[in-house]
N, C-alpha and C positions, 0 to 999 in steps of 0.2 A: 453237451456241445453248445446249447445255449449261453449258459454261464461260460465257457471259456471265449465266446463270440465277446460277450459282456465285459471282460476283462483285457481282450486284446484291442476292441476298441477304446477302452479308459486308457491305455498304453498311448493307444495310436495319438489320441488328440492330444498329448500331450504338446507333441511337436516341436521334441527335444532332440537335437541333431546324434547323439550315440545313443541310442537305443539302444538293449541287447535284453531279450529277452530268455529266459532260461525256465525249461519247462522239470517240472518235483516230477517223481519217480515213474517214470518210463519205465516199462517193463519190456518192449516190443517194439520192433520198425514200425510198424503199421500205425503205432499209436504217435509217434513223429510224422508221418507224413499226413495221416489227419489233421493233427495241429497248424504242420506246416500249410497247406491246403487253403483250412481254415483262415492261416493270416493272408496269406496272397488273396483271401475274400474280401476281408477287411477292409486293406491297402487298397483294392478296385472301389468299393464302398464310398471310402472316405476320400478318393483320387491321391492317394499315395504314391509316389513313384521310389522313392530313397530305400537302399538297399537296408532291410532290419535284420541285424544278426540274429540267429534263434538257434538257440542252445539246447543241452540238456543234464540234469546231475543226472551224475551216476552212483546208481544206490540199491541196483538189487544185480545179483549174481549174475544170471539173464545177458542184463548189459555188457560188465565187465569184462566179459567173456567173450561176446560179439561185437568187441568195441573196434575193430578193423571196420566190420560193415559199415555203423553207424558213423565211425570219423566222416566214413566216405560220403556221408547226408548233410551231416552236423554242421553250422559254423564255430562251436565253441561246446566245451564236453568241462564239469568241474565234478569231481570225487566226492561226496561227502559221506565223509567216513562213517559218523556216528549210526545213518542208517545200513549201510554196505557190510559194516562190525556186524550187525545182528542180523541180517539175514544169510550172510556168509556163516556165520557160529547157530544161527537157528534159536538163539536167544530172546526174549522179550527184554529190551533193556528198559520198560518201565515196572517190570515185576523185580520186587525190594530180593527175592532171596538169590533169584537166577541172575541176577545185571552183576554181579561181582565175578561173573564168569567169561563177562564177556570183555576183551581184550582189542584192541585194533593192530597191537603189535604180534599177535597171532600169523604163523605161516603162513595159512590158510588167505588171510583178509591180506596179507605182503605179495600174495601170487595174483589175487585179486585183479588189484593197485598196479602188479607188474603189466599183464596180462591188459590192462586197461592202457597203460599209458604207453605199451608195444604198438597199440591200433592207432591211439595216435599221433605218435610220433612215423609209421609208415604214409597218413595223409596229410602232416604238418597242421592237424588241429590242434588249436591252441586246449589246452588241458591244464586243471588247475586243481586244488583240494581244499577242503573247508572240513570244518568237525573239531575234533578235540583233537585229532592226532595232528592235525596242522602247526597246533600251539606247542607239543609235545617236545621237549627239546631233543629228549631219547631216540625221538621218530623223524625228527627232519633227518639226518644224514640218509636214513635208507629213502624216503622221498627222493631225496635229492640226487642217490644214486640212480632212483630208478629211470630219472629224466624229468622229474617231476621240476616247473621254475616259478611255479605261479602259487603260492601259501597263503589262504584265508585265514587269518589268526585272530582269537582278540585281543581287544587294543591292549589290554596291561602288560603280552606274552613280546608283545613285536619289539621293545628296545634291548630284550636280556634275550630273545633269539636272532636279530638282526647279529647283535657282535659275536653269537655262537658261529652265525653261518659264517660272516668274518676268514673265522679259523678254518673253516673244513676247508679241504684236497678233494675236487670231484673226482680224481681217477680211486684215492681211498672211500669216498661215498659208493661210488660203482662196486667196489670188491667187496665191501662190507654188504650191500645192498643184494647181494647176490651170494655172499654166503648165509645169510637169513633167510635165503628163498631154499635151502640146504637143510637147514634146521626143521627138527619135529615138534617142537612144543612151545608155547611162547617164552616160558621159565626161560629154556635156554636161550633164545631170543633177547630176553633183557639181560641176563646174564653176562652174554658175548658185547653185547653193545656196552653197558656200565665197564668193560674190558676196555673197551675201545674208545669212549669218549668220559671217562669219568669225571 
């Protein structure tokens, strides 16, 4: 707790008018309203008054799942995939033999994602994704059908998926985005999608 005090004041005096602070892998409400807590300490501290958005990825199963509750705490909720892929498949994606297993376009991690951006779009949390699957051109239409508007990419992915997204049909992102939540295995998942966006 010390150390996060340490870092939320280096935030604070910055004294940079959009702050948004975004808290790594929450497992648990409890552990958001601590943090949150924690900055409303801060703010009195340093006689802060300005509203600091405080966020959280989401990245273990846990969350994704109870992301209705959380919207309802959160100011801002962002996906990141790469770690959500491996605890959703139960993979270690830094071990060399097992990481070839691990998939983001997987069912399993699409229900996730769905399941996640269902909580918050019922409290109007802004929600956003970041990882690899963000840059994935394969994997924005089912993003994008799930509701998902806000794509962390890097920077070489964003001019050759900007004019993909161009061409998509949100009500085709939606039906394709939802026939993937239908599908058993990822094979067929990429399968059905190279079908549909080749």
């Amino acid at each position: 707790r010390e150390l996060l005090k340490t870092q939320l004041r280096a935030i604070l005096r910055t004294k940079a008018l959009n702050i948004k602070i975004m808290l790594p892998m929450i497992s648990k409400l409890t552990e958001f309203r601590v943090a949150k807590q924690t900055l409303e300490e801060i703010k009195d501290e340093l006689a802060i008054e300005t509203k600091i958005k405080l966020g959280i990825m989401v990245e273990v199963p846990s969350v994704a799942f109870m992301s209705e509750i959380f919207a309802q705490e959160v100011d801002f909720m962002s996906i990141g995939t790469n770690d959500l892929t491996q605890y959703v498949m139960a993979v270690d994606r830094e071990h060399t033999e097992l990481a070839k297993e691990i998939d983001h376009l997987h069912p399993a991690v699409i229900a996730a994602i769905a399941a996640t951006a269902a909580g918050a779009q019922k409290h109007a949390t802004e929600l956003s994704v970041c990882g690899l699957m963000a840059s994935e051109k394969l994997a924005i239409p089912v993003l994008i059908g799930l509701g998902i508007t806000n794509l962390s990419m890097t920077v070489s992915a964003i001019p050759e998926n900007k004019a993909f997204i161009r061409t998509l049909d949100f009500n085709k992102c939606r039906d394709v985005a939802e026939y993937c939540l239908k599908l058993a295995t990822v094979i067929e998942v990429r399968e059905y999608l190279k079908s549909q966006f080749n």
